[in-house]
C-alpha positions in Angstrom: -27.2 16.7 16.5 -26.7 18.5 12.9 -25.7 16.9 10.3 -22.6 18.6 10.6 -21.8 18.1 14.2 -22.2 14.5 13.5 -20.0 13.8 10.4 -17.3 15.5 12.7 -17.7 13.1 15.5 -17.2 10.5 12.7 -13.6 11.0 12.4 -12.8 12.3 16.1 -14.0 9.9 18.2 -11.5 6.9 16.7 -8.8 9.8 17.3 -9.9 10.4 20.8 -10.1 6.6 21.5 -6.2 6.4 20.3 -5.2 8.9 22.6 -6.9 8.0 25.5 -5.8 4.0 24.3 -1.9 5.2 24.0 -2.0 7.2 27.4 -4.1 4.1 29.2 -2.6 1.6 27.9 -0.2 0.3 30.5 -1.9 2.0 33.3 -5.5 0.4 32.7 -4.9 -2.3 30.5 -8.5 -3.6 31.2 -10.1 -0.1 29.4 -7.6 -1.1 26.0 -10.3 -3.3 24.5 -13.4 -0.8 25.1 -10.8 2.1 24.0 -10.6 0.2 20.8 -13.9 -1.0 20.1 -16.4 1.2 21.2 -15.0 4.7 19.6 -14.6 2.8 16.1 -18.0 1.2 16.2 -19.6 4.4 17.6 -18.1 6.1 14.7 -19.1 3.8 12.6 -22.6 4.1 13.4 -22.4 7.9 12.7 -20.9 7.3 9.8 -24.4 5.6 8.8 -26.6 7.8 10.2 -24.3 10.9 8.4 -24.9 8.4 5.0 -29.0 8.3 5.6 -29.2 12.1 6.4 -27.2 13.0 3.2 -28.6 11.0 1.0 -28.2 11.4 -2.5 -28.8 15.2 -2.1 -26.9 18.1 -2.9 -23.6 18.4 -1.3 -23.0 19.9 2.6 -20.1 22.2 2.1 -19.2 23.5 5.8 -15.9 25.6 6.3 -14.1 28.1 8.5 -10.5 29.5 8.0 -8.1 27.8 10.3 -5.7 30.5 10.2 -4.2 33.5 7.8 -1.7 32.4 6.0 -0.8 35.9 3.6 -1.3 33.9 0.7 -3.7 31.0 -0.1 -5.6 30.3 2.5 -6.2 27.2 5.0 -10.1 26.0 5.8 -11.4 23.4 8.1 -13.8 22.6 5.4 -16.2 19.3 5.1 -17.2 18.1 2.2 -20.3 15.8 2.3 -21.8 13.8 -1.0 -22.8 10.3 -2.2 -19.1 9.6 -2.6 -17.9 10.4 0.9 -20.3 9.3 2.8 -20.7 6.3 1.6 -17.0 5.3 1.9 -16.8 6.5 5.3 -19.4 3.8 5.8 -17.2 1.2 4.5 -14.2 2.4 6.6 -16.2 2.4 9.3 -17.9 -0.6 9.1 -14.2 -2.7 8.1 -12.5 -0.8 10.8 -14.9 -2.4 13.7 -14.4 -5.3 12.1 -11.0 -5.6 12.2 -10.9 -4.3 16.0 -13.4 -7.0 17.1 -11.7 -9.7 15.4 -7.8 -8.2 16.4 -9.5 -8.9 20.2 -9.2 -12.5 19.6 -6.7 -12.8 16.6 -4.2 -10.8 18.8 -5.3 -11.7 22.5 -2.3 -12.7 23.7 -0.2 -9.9 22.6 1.8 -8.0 24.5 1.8 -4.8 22.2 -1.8 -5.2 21.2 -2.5 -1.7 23.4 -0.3 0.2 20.7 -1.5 -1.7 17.5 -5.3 -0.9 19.0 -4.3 2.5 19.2 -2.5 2.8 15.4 -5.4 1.1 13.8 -7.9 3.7 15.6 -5.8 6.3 14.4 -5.4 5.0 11.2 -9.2 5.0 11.0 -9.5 8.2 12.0 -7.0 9.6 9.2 -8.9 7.8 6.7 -12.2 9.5 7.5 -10.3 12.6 7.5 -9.4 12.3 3.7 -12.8 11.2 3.0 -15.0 14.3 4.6 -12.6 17.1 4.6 -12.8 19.5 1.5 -9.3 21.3 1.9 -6.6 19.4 0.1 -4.0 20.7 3.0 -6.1 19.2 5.6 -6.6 15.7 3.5 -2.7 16.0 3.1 -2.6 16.0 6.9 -4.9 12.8 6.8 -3.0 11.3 4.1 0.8 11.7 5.6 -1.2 10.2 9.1 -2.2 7.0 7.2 1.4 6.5 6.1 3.3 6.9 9.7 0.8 4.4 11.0 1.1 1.9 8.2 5.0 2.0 8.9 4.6 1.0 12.8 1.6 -1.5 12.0 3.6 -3.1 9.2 6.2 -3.4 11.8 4.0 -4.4 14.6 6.1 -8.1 14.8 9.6 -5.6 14.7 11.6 -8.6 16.5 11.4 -10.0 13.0 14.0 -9.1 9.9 11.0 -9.4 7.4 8.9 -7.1 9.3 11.6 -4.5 9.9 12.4 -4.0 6.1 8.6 -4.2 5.2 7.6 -1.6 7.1 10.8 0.2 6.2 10.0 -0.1 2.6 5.9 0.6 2.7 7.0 3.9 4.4 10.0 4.8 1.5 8.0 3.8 -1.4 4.6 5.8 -0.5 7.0 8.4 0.8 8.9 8.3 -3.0 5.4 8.9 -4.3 4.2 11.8 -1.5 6.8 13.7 -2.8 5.4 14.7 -6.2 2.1 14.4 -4.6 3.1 17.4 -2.4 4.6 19.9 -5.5 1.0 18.5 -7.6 -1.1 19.8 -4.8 0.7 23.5 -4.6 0.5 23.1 -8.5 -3.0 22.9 -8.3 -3.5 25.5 -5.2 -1.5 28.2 -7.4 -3.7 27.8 -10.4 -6.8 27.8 -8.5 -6.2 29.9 -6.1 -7.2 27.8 -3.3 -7.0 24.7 -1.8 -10.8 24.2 -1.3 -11.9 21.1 -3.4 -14.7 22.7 -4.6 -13.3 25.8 -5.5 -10.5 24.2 -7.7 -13.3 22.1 -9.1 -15.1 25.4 -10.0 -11.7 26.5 -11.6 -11.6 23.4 -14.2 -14.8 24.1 -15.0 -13.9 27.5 -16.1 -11.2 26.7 -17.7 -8.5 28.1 -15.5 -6.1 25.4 -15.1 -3.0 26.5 -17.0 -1.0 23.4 -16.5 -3.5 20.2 -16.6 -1.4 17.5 -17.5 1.7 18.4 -15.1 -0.3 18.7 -12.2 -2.6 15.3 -13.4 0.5 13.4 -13.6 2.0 14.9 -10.2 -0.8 13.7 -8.4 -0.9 10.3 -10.4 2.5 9.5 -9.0 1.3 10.2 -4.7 -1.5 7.7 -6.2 1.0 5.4 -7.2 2.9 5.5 -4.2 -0.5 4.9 -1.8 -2.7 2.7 -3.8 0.3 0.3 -5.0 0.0 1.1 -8.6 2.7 0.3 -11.2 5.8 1.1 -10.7 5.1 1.8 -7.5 3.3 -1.3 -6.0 5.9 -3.0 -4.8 6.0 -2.4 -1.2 2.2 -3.6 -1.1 2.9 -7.7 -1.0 5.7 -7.1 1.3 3.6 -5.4 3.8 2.1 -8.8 4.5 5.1 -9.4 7.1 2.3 -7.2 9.9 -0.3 -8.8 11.8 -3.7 -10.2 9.2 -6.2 -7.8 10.7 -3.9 -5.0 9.9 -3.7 -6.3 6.3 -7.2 -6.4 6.0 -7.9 -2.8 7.4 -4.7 -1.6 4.6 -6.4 -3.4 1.5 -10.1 -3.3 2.6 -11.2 0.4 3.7 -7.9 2.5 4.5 -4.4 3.8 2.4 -4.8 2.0 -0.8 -8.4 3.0 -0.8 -7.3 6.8 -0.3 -5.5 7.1 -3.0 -8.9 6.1 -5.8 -10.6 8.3 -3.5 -9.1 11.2 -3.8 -8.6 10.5 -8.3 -12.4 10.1 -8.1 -12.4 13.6 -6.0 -10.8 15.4 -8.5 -11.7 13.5 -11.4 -12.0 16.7 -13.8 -8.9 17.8 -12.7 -7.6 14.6 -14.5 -10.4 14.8 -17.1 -9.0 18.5 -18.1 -5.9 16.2 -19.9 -6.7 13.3 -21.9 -2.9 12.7 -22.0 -3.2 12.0 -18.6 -5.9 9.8 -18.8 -3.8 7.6 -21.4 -1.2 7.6 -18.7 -3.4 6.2 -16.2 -5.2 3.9 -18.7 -1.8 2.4 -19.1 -0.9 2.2 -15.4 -4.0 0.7 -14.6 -3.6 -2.1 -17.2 -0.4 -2.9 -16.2 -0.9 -3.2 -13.2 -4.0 -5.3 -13.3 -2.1 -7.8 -15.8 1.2 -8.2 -13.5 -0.7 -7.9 -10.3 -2.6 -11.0 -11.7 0.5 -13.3 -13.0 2.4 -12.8 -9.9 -0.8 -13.6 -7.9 -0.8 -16.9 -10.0 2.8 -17.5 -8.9 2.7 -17.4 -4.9 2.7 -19.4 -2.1 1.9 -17.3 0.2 -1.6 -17.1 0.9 -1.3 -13.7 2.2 0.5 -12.3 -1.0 -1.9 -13.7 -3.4 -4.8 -11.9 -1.6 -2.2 -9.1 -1.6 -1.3 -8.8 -5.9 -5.0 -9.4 -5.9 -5.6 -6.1 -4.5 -3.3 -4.4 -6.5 -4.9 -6.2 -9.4 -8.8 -4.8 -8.1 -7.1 -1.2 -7.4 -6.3 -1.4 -11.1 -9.8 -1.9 -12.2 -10.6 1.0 -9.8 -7.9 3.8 -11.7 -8.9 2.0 -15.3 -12.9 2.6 -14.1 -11.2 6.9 -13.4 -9.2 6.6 -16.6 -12.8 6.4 -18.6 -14.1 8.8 -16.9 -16.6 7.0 -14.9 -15.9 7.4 -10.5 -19.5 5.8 -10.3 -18.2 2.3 -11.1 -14.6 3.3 -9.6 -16.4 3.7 -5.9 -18.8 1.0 -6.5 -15.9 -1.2 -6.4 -14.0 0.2 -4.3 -16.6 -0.4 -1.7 -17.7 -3.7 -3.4 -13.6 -4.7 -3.0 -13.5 -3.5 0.6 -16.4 -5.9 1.3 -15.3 -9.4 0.1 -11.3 -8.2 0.5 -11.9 -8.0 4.0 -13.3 -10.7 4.5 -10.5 -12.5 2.3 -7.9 -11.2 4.6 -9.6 -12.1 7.9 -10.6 -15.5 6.8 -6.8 -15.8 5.6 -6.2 -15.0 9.6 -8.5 -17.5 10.6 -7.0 -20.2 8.3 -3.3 -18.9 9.5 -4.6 -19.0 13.2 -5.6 -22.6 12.5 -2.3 -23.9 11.4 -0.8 -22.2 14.2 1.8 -20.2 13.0 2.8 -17.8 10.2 4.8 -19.8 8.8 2.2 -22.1 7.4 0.8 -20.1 5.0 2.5 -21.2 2.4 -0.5 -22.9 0.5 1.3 -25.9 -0.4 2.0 -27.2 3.0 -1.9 -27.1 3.9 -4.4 -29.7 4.3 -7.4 -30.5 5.6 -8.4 -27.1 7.0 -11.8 -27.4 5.0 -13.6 -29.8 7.7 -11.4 -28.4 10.7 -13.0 -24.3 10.1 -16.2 -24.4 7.9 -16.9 -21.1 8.9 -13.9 -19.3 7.2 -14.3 -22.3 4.6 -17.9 -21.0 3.3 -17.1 -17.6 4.0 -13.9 -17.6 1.8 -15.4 -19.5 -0.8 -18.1 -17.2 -1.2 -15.4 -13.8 -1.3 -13.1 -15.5 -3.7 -16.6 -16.6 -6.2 -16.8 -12.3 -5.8 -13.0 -11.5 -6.3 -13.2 -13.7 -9.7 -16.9 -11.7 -10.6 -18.7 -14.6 -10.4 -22.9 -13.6 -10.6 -24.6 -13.0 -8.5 -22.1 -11.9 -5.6 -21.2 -8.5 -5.2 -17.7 -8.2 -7.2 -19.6 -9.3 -10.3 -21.6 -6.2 -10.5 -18.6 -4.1 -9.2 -16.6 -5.5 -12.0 -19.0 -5.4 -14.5 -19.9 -1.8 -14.3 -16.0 -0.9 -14.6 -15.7 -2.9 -17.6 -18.9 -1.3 -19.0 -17.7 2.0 -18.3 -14.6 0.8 -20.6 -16.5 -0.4 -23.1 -18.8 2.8 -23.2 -15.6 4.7 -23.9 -14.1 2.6 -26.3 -16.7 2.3 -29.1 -16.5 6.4 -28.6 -19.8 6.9 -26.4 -18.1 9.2 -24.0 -17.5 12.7 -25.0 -13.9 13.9 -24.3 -12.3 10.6 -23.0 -9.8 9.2 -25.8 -10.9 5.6 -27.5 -7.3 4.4 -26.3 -8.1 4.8 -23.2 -11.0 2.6 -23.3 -9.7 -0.1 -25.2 -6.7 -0.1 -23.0 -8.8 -0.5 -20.0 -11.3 -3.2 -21.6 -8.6 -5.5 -23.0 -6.4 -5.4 -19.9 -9.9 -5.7 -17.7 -11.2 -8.9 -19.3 -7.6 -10.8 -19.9 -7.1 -9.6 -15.5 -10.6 -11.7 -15.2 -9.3 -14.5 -16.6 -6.1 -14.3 -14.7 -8.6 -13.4 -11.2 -10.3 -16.4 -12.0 -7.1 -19.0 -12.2 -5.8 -17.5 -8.9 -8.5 -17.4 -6.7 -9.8 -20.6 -7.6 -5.9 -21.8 -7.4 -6.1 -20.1 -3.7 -9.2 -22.5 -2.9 -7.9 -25.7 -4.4 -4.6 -25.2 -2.3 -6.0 -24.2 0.6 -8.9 -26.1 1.0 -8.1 -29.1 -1.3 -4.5 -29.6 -0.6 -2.6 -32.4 0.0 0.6 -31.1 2.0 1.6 -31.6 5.4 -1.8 -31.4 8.2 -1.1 -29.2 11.0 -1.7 -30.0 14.6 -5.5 -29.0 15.5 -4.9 -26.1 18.0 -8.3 -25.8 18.9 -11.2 -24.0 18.4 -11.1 -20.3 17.0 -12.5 -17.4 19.0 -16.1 -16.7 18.7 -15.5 -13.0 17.9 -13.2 -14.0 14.8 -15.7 -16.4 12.7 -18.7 -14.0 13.8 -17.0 -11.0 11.8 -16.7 -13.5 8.9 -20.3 -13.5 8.9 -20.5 -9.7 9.3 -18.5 -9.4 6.3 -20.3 -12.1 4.2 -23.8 -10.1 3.9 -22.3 -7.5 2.0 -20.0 -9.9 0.0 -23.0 -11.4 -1.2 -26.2 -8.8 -1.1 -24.0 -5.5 -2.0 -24.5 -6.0 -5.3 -28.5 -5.5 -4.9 -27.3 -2.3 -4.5 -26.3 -1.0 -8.5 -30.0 0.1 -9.4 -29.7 2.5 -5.7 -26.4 4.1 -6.5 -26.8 6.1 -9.7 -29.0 8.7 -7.5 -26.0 8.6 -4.7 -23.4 9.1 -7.7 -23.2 11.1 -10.8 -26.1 9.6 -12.1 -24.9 7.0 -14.8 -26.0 3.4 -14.1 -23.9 0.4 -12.9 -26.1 -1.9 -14.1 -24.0 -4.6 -16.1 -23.9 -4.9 -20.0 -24.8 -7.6 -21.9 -21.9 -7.7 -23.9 -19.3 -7.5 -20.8 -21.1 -9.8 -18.6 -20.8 -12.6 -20.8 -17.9 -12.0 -22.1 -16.5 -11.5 -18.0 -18.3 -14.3 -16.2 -17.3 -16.7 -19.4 -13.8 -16.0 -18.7 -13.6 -16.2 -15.8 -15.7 -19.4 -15.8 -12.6 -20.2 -18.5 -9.9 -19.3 -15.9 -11.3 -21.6 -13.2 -12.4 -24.3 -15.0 -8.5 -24.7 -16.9 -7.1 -24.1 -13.0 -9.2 -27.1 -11.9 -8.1 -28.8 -14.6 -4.2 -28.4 -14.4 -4.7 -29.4 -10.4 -6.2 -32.4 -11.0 -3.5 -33.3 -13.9 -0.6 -31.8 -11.2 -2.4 -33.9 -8.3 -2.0 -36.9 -10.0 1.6 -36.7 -11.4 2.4 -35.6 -7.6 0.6 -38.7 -6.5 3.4 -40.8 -8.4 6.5 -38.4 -7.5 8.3 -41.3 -5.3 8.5 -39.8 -1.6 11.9 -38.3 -1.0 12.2 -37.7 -5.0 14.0 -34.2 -5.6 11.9 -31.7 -6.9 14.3 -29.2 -9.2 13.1 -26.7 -11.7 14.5 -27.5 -14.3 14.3 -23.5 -15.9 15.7 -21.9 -13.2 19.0 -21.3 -11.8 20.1 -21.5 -8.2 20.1 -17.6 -7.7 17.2 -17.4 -9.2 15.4 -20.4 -7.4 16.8 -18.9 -3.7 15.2 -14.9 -4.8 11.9 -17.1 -5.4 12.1 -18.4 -2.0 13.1 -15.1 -0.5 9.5 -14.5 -2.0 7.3 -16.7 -1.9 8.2 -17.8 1.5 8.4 -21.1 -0.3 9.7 -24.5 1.3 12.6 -26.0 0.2 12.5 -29.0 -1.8 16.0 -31.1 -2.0 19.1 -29.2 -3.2 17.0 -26.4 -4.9 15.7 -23.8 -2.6 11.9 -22.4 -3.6 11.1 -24.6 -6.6 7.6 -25.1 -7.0 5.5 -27.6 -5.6 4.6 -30.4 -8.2 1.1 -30.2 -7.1 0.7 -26.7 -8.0 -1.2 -25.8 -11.1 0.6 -22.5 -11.1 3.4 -24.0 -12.1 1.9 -25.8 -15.1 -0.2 -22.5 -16.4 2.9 -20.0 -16.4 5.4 -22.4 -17.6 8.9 -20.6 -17.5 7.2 -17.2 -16.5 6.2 -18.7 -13.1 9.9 -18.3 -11.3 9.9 -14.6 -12.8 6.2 -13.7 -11.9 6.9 -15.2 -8.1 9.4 -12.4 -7.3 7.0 -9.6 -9.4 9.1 -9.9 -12.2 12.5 -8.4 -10.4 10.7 -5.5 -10.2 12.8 -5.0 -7.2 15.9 -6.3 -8.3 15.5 -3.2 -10.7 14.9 -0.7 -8.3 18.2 -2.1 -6.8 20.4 -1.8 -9.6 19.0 1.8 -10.8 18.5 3.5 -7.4 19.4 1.3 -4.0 23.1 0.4 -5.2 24.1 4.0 -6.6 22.9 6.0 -3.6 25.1 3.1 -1.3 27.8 3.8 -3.7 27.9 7.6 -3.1 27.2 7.1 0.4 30.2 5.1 0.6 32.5 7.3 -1.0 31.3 10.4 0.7 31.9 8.8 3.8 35.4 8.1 2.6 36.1 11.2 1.4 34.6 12.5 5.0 37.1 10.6 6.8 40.1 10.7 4.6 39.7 14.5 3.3 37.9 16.4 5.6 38.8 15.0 8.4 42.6 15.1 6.8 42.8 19.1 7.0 41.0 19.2 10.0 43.5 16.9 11.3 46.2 18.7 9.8 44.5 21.8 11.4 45.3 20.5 15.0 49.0 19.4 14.2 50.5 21.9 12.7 50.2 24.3 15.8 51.0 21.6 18.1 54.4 20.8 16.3 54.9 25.0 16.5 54.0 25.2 20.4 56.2 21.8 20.7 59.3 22.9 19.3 58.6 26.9 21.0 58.2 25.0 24.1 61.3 22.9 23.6 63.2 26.5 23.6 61.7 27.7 27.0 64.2 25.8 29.2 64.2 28.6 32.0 68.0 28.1 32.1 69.8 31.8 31.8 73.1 30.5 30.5 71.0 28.8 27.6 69.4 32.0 26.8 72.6 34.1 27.0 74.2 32.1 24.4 71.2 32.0 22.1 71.3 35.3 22.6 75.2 35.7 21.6 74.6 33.4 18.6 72.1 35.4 17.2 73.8 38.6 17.7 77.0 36.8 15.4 74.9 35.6 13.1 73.3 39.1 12.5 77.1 40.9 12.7 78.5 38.4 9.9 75.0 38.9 7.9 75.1 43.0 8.3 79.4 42.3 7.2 78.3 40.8 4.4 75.7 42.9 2.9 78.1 46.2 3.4 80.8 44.4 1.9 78.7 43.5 -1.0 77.2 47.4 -1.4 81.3 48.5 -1.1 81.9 46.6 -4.1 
């Protein structure tokens, strides 16, 4: 096959495989699992043989008109570099994971046909985004990704938490598609077409008359999709779906889109350094928050979650520089040891039985009862906090390089704040990475809380892709001195002056974690059993929102306060209740937008039923009162007539009396 034919077998056969799995599912439940595997894995094996063909060589552009349109028009267009196809590796490679594993994770589920089918298709809308070169058809990708995140999110519906999770992934990315939308015809008019290439050949020429209003259009549909400041919100919630499905989110599809398509049309944003302070600023925002509320959860699955949206900020600072090289490398780096994260999360959930025990404070002695997911984990969460020589140290190191590079003024046309914005934010997030993924280990592997039943062994197919996942956690980094060729040519190989200052960090971060453990161990050891546990700083509303949460237990008379064993609690001091519900983040969005428009729906509906439906109403009475009293005159009785008729005719002979009477004088 061409090179061609076969990068457009990459994203159709996971498409085909959800069609034929959504049709089949209830008739042939016995073809779901090979429906589900076997398109995804063959597409992931294209996906690497696309990758080897392409190389680091020149780009393939391919394209055909789809159809006239008068105006602008519409290609079926592939786009094939470094970039693409070595994402489409990753999504391809996470996706089979995550359908293998859901085989056994979700093997007694009576839905599982549909959620195989959703996550194929999700798949498939991914790759889309990542080869197509017409922003119309990544649009079409892009708004695919979203439906299919709102039913997988809501996969356990039955459930309240699920319900509004899904609810509010699919608002929040929708408040951000939006601007998205108006950025891309922006960007269309000024170019002249939607082709990637060609609007890249436009910025080059200089023919972009409105930069930064188009940049920061964009930079809000990135918000929405890659769960950056303000807009994250909806990504810790979206934990309420199944783990694989988390995995596949965080890992390889949605969030990744959204850095995909910055990098993509990096000069676009490169054409306004205003924008580039913007997304400087968002990134370190994000990073910083993203990394105290991480500090601040119970919930196992949350903290992996803020830790994303911490990593996806290291991703848009790495774009804000100007450097996509180091943005990618991490992005695939992340996608690597994140997945694995999340699975081995659904292995450790899986052991415990039920969702429910996730909270990280109510485990113990999982380490002995699944080593697999214990080494495994261990390993990721030594890469998350960029610990050498795994593969998120190199990741990380080559973002912060790229920041320092632009703020001592070594890159040409990217502003110092930018840099410095990036680097500070970067190196105080690694400190914060460190605390919480080694608080994540010490909780989860070290705990001393409540040991669940053992509910036997795990299922084959669930620690194997642990191990799948843990080559690459640990060997991708092997990989920096390769990529430059595959890239834009700048190296990824780490600094001296970022690595140390990184690794001793976060060394810093985990070494002051262990150390407020053991000190919070030991004054839990001599809390008397029974003993109320009340935080002292926060109030009973406040305490219940942090429970909401956090998922948190409930400790005597005060719902959500922190367990005394938690070193959390000891670093963030009176910041820990606010950081556990993402600093009210969403109590804000309440206030300024959720209470106002249920205000005016409220008195629209009012004034619906008590105004307009008043004259309509009123409409319908007023002729039936005239037809009832006309009718009440319509006796058929001759006499009655007559003497209406006599009356009328003496009324009318006294009336014309009058009026001569009144001309005579």
């Amino acid at each position: 096959m061409t090179l061609t034919t076969t990068a457009v077998l990459v994203p159709l056969l996971p498409f085909l495989g959800a069609v034929a799995g959504l049709l089949l599912g209830r008739r042939a439940p016995g073809f779901v699992r090979p429906l589900a595997v076997l398109p995804t894995l063959a597409a992931a094996a294209l996906a690497v043989s696309v990758a080897i063909r392409q190389g680091g060589g020149p780009a393939t552009d391919v394209a055909t008109q789809l159809t006239p349109t008068g105006s602008i028009p519409i290609d079926l267009a592939l786009h094939l570099d470094g970039f693409a196809v070595l994402i489409a590796v990753v999504v391809g490679i996470v996706a089979s994971c995550v359908q293998l594993y859901s085989t056994g994770y979700l093997r007694d589920d009576p839905r599982y046909a549909s959620y195989a089918a959703l996550v194929s298709l999700f798949t498939s809308a991914m790759l889309l985004v990542v080869y197509t070169g017409d922003l119309m058809l990544l649009l079409v990708g892009w708004e695919v990704m979203g439906i299919c995140s709102y039913f997988l999110v809501g996969h356990y519906w039955e459930t309240e938490a699920a319900r509004a999770a899904s609810l509010k992934a699919f608002l929040v990315t929708k408040l951000g598609d939006v601007p998205f939308l108006f950025g891309i015809f922006a960007l269309a008019a000024d170019a002249g077409t939607f082709r990637i290439t060609g609007i890249l050949g436009t910025v080059t020429d200089g023919g972009l008359d409105h930069p930064t209003l188009i940049a920061l259009l964009l930079l809000a549909g990135v918000a929405g999709k890659s769960a950056q400041f303000p807009l994250h919100t909806w990504l810790p919630d979206a934990m309420a779906g199944p783990t694989p499905v988390s995995a596949l989110i965080h890992a390889a599809t949605m969030v990744a889109a959204g850095i995909y398509v910055v990098a993509r049309l990096l000069p676009v944003f490169a054409a306004s350094a205003a924008a580039l302070v913007v997304m400087a600023v968002m990134a370190a925002i994000t990073m910083v928050g993203s990394g105290l509320a991480a500090l601040a959860q119970d919930d196992i699955k949350r903290v992996l979650a803020y830790s994303t949206v911490g990593q996806l900020g290291y991703m848009l600072g790495a774009l804000a520089v100007g450097d996509r090289g180091a943005a990618v490398f991490h992005l695939i780096s992340h996608g690597a040891f994140k997945a694995l994260l999340f699975l081995g999360a659904g292995v450790i959930i899986h052991a415990a039985g039920t969702n429910s025990l996730a909270a990280m404070s109510r485990m113990s002695g999982l380490a002995r009862r699944i080593p697999d997911a214990y080494w495994t984990v261990t390993v990721a969460l030594l890469a998350l906090a960029a610990i050498p020589p795994f593969a998120g140290f190199f990741s990380k190191e080559a973002v912060l390089g790229a920041a320092e590079h632009t703020a001592i003024g070594a890159a040409h046309g990217i502003p110092g704040a930018a840099g410095w914005t990036v680097l500070v934010s970067g190196l105080l997030t690694a400190l914060l990475t460190a605390a919480y993924a080694t608080r994540l280990w010490l909780l989860a592997f070290r705990g001393k809380g409540v040991e669940a039943p053992d509910h036997g062994p795990q299922p084959v197919v669930m620690n194997a892709v642990l191990w799948v996942l843990f080559a690459p956690t640990v060997a991708l980094g092997l990989a920096a001195p390769l990529l430059p060729d595959w890239f834009d040519g700048r190296s990824l190989a780490p600094t001296l002056t970022t690595s140390v200052l990184g690794t001793g960090i976060a060394l810093v971060g985990g070494l002051v974690t262990y150390a407020a453990w053991r000190h919070t161990t030991a004054l839990a050891a001599r809390t008397p059993i029974g003993a109320v546990v009340t935080d002292p700083d926060a109030s009973p509303g406040l305490a219940e929102e942090t429970a909401i949460a956090t998922h948190a237990p409930v400790y005597g008379s005060v719902a959500g306060a922190p367990d005394p064993a938690d070193p959390g609690r000891l670093l963030l001091g009176p910041l820990q209740p606010h950081a556990a519900v993402g600093f009210h983040l969403d109590a804000v969005y309440s206030a300024l937008f959720v209470r106002p428009v249920r205000a005016a729906a409220t008195l629209v509906r009012f004034l619906d039923r008590e105004v307009v439906d008043t004259y309509v109403r009123g409409a319908g009475t007023a002729p039936r009162w005239l037809g009832a009293a006309v009718r009440r005159a319509q006796t058929g009785n001759v006499q009655t007539y007559l003497a209406a008729l006599l009356a009328g005719s003496l009324v009318l002979a006294v009336a014309a009396v009058l009026v001569a009477t009144g001309t005579g004088a």
